[in-house]
Structure formats: structure tokens, C-alpha cells
C-alpha atoms as an extended CHARMM CRD file, in Angstrom:
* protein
*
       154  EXT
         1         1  UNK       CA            106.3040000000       92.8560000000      100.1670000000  PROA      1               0.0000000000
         2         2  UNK       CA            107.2460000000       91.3700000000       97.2490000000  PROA      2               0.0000000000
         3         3  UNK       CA            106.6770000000       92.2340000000       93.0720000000  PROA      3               0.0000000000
         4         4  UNK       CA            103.9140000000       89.3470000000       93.2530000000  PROA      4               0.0000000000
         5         5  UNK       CA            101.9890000000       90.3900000000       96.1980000000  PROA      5               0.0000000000
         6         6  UNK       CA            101.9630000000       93.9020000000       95.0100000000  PROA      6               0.0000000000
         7         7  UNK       CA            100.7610000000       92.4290000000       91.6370000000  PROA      7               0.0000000000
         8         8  UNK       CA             97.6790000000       90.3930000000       93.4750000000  PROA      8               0.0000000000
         9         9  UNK       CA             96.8980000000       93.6410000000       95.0460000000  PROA      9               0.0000000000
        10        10  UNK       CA             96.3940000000       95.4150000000       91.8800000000  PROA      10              0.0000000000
        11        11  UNK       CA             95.0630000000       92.7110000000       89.8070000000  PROA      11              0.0000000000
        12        12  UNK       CA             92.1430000000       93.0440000000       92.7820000000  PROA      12              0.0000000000
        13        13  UNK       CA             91.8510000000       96.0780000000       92.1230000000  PROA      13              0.0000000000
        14        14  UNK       CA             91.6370000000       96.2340000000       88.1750000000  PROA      14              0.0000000000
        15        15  UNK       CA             89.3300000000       93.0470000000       88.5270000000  PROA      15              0.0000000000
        16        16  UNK       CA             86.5750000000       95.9760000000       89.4080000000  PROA      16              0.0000000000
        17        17  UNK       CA             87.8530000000       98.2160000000       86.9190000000  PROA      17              0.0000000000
        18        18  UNK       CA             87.4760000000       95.9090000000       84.0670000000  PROA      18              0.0000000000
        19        19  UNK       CA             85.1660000000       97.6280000000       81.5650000000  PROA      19              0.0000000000
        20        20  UNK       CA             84.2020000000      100.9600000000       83.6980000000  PROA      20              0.0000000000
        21        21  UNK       CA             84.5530000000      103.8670000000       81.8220000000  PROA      21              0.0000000000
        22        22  UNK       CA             87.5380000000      106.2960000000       82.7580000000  PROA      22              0.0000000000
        23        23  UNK       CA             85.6150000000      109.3360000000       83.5090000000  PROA      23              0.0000000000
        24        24  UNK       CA             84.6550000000      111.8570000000       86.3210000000  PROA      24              0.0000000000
        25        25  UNK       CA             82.0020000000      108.8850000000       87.6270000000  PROA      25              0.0000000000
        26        26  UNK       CA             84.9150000000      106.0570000000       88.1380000000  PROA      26              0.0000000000
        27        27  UNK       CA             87.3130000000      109.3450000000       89.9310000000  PROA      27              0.0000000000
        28        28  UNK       CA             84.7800000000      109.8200000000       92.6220000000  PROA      28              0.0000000000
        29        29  UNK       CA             83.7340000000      106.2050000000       93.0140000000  PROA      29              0.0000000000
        30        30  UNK       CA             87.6150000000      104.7500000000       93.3540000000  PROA      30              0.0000000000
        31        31  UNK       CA             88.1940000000      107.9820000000       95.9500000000  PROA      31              0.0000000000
        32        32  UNK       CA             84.9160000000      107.3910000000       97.9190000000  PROA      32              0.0000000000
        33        33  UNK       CA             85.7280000000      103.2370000000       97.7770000000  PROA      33              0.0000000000
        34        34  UNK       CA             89.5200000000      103.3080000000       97.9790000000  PROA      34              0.0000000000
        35        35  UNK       CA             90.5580000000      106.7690000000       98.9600000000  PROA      35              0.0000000000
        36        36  UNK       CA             93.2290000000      107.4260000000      101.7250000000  PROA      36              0.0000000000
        37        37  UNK       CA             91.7120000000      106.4520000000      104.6120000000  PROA      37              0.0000000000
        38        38  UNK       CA             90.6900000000      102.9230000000      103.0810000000  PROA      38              0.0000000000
        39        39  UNK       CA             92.9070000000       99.6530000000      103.8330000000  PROA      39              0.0000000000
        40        40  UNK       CA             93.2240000000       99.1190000000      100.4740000000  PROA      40              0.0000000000
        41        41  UNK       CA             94.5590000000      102.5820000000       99.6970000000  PROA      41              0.0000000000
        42        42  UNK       CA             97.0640000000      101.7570000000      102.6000000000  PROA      42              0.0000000000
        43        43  UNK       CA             98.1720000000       98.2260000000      101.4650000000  PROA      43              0.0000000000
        44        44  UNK       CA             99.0390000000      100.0780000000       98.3050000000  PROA      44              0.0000000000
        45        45  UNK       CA            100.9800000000      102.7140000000       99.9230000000  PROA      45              0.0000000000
        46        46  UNK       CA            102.9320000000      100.4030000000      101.8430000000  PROA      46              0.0000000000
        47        47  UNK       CA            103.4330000000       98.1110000000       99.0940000000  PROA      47              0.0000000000
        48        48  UNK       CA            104.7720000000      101.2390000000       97.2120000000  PROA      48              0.0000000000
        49        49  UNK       CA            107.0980000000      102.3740000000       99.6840000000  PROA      49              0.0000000000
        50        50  UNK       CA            108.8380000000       98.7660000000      100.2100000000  PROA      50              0.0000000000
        51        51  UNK       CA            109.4660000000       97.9900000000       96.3950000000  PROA      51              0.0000000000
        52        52  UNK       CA            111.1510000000      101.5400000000       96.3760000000  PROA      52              0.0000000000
        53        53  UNK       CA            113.1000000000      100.9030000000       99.7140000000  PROA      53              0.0000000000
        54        54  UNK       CA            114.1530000000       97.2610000000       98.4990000000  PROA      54              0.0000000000
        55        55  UNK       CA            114.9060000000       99.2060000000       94.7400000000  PROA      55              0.0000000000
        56        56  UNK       CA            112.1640000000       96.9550000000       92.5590000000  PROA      56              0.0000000000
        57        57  UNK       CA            110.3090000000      100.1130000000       92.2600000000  PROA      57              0.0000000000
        58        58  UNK       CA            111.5540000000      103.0440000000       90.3510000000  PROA      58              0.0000000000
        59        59  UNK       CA            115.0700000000      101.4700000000       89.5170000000  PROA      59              0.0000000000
        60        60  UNK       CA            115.2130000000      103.9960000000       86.7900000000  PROA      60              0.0000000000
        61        61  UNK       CA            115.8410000000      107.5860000000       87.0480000000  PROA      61              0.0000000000
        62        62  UNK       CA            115.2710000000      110.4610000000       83.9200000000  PROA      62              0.0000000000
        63        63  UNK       CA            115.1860000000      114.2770000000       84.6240000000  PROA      63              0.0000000000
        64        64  UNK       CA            115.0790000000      113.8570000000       88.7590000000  PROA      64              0.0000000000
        65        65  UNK       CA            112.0570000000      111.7270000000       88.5440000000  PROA      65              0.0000000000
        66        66  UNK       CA            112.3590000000      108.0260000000       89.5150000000  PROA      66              0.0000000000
        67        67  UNK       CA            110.3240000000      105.7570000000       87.8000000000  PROA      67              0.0000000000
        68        68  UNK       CA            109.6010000000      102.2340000000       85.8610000000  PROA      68              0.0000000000
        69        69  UNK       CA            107.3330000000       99.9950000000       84.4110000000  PROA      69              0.0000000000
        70        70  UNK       CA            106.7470000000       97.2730000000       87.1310000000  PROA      70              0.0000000000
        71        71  UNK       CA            103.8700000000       95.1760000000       85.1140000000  PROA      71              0.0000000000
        72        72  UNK       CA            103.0430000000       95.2850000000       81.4400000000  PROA      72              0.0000000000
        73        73  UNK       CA             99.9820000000       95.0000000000       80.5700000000  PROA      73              0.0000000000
        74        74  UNK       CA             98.0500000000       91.3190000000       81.0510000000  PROA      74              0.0000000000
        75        75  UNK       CA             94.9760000000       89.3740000000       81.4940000000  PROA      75              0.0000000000
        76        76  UNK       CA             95.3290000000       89.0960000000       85.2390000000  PROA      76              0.0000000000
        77        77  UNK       CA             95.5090000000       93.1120000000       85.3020000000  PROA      77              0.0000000000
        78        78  UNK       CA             92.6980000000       93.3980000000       82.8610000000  PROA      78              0.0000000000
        79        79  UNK       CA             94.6360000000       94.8280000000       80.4530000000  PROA      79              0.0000000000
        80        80  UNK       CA             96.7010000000       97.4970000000       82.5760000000  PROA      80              0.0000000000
        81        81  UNK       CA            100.0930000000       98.2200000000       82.7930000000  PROA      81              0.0000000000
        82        82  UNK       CA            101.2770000000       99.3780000000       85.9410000000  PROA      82              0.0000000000
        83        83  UNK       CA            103.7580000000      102.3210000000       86.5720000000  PROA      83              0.0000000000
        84        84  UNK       CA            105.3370000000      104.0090000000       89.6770000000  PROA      84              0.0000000000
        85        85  UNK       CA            107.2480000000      107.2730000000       89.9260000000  PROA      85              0.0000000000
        86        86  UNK       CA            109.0020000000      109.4150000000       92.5660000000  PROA      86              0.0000000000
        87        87  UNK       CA            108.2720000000      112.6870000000       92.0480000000  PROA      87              0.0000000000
        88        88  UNK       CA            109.6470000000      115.9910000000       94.3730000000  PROA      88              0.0000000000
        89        89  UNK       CA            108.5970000000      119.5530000000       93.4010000000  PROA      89              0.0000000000
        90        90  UNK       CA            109.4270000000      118.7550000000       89.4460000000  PROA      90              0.0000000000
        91        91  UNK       CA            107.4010000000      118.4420000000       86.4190000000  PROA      91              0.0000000000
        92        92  UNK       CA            107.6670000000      115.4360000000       83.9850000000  PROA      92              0.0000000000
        93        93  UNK       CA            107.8590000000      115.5660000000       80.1840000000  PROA      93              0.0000000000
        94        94  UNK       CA            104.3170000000      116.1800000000       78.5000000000  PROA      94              0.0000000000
        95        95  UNK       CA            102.4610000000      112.8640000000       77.4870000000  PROA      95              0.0000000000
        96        96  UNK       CA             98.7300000000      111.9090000000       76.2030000000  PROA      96              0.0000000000
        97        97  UNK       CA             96.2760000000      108.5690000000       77.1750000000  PROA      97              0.0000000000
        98        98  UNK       CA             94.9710000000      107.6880000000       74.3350000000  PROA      98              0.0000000000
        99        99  UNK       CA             93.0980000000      104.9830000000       76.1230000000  PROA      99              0.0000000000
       100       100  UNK       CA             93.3250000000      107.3050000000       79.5430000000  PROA      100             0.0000000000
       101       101  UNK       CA             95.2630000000      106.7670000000       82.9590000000  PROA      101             0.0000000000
       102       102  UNK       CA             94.6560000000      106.2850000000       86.3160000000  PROA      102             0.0000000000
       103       103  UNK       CA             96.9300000000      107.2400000000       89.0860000000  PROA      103             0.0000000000
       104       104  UNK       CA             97.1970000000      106.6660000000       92.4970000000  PROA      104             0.0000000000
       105       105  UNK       CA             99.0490000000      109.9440000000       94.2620000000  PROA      105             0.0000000000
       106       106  UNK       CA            100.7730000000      108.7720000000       97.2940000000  PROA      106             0.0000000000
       107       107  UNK       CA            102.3820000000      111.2860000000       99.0640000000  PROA      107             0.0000000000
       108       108  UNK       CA            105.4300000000      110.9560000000      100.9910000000  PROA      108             0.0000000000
       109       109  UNK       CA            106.9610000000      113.9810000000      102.4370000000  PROA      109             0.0000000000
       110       110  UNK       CA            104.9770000000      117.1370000000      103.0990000000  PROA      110             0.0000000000
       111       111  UNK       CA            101.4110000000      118.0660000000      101.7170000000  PROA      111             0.0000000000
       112       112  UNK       CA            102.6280000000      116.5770000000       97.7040000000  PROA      112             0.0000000000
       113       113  UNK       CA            100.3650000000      117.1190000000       95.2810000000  PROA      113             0.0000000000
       114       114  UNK       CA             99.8740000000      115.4520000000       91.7710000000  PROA      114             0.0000000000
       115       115  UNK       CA             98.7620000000      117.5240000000       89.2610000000  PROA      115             0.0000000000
       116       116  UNK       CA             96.8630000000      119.9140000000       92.2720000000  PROA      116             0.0000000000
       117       117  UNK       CA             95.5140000000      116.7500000000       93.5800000000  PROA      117             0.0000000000
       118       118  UNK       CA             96.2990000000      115.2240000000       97.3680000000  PROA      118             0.0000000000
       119       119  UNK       CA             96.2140000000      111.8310000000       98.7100000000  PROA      119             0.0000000000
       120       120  UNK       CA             93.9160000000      109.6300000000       96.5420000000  PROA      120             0.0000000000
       121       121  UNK       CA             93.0100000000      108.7860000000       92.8310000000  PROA      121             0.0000000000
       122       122  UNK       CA             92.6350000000      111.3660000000       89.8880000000  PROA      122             0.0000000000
       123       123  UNK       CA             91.2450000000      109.8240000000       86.6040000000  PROA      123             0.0000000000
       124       124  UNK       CA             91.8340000000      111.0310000000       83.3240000000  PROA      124             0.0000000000
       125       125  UNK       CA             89.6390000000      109.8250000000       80.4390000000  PROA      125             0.0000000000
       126       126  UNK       CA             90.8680000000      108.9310000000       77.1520000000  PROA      126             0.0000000000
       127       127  UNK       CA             92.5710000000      111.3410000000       74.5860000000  PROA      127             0.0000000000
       128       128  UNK       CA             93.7690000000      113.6720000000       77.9360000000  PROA      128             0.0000000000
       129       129  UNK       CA             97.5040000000      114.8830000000       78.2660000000  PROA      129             0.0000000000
       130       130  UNK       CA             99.3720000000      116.5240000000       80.4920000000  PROA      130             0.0000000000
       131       131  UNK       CA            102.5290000000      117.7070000000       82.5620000000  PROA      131             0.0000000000
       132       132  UNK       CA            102.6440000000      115.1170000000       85.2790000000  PROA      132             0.0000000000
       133       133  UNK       CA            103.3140000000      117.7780000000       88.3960000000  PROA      133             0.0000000000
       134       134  UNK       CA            103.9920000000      116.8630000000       92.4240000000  PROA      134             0.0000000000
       135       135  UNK       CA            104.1180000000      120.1130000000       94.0640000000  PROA      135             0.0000000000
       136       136  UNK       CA            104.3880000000      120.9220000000       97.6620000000  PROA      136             0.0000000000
       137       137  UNK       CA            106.7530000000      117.9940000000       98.6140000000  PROA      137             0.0000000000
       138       138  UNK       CA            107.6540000000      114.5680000000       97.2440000000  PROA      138             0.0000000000
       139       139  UNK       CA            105.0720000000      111.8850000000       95.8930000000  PROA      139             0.0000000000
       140       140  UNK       CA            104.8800000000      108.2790000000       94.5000000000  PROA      140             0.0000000000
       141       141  UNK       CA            102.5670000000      108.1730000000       91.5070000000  PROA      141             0.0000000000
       142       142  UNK       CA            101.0710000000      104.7840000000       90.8560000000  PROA      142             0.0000000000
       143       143  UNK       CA             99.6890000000      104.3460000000       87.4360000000  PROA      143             0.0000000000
       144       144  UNK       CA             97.1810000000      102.7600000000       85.5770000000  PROA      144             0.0000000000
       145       145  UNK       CA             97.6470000000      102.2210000000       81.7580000000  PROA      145             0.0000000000
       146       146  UNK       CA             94.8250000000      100.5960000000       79.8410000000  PROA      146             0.0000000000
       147       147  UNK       CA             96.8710000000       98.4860000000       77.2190000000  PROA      147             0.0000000000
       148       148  UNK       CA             99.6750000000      100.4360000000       78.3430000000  PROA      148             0.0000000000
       149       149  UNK       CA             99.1180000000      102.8940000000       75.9520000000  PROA      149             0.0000000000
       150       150  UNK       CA            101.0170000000      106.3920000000       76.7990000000  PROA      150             0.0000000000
       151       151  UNK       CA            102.1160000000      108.8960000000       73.9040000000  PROA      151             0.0000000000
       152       152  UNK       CA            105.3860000000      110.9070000000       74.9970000000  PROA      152             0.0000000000
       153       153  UNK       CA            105.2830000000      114.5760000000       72.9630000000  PROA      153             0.0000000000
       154       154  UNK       CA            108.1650000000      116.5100000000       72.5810000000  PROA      154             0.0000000000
């Protein structure tokens, strides 16, 4: 796997985003369509796993989280920036979407959560914030920025 395939793997992806609200509608639709026990959900995983392995992925590390900003936002990704993390039993620092965000949670050792979620996608609409939390074991975190827009608090 390699930063480009992983990026024409997500720009299929955000190709049936483009222009779908980020609400409780486009949660259960991505989970039902691209949920855990899809192929999609496990090309992802795997793509995931091998950036961090090969260190493309999450070549940064803040707090005991590892994380980075693999794409910035662009017209192939409809607008998205694309994030990863490695999260184990830890909170990250408070942030809000102003435009929203949505993650992938990709657990990796034990029954991780994100933010009380399992395996899957968790959407959160515009103006939301939160403390990013894996629980329960250790998690990559693959998310979706629309125009990349994330407000840190402090």
C-alpha cells in the first residue's frame, strides 16, 4: 500500500459523500454501506495499518497520541482533508467541526472504542466538539475534514 492508493481509496469514497449532509442519516447509511464487515471498510483498515507499519501514517506524536495530516483538502477528495491517529486508552485535546467530521474507528487491539463507538463510522454534524476518546484498547481513527476545517480549544 502506498500514500496514492490509499488516496484513490478515499477519493472513492468521498466521490459519494460529495454534497450529503453530515447528520444522523449519512452515520447509518456509511455503517449499513461500509461498516466493518464490508470490503471497503477492510481495504481501509488494511491500508491504515500498512502506512503506520511503513511510518507514512501518524509520523507525528503529541500527548501519547500518534497522528498526522496525510491529505489536505482537494478536488479529487471533494473537499476533505484526511487525518489518521493512534489512539490507546487516552483522551485527545478538545476540538470543534465547524463544517463537521467524519471518522472511521478502526480498532486494533482489544474491544477500542472511539468516543463509545466500535468498529465502524460515527458522524458528527457541523458546529459539534468534543474529547476525541479510544477506550477499551488501542484504535486508528481515520478522519474526514470537510475543507479541513477543525478548531483546537484550549
Amino acid at each position: 500500500m502506498t500514500p496514492e492508493r490509499l488516496r484513490q481509496h478515499i477519493a472513492t469514497l468521498t466521490a459519494e459523500l460529495a454534497g450529503r449532509p453530515l447528520d444522523a442519516a449519512l452515520d447509518a447509511w456509511l455503517n449499513a454501506e461500509h461498516g466493518p464487515t464490508s470490503a471497503s471498510y477492510a481495504t481501509l483498515k488494511a491500508a491504515c495499518e500498512a502506512g503506520v507499519a511503513a511510518g507514512w501514517l501518524c509520523d507525528r506524536e503529541g500527548g501519547g497520541i500518534r497522528y498526522g495530516r496525510i491529505f489536505k483538502p482537494a478536488p479529487d477528495l471533494h473537499g476533505f482533508s484526511v487525518d489518521v491517529v493512534d489512539m490507546k486508552d487516552i483522551a485527545g485535546p478538545h476540538h470543534a467541526h465547524p463544517n463537521g467530521e467524519i471518522d472511521l474507528i478502526m480498532p486494533i487491539e482489544g474491544d477500542a472504542t472511539f468516543d463509545g463507538r466500535p468498529a465502524g463510522w460515527l458522524v458528527c454534524p457541523p458546529g459539534s466538539a468534543h474529547r476525541p476518546t479510544v477506550a477499551n484498547g488501542r484504535a486508528l481513527v481515520l478522519y474526514l475534514l470537510p475543507e479541513g476545517r477543525i478548531e483546537f480549544t484550549r
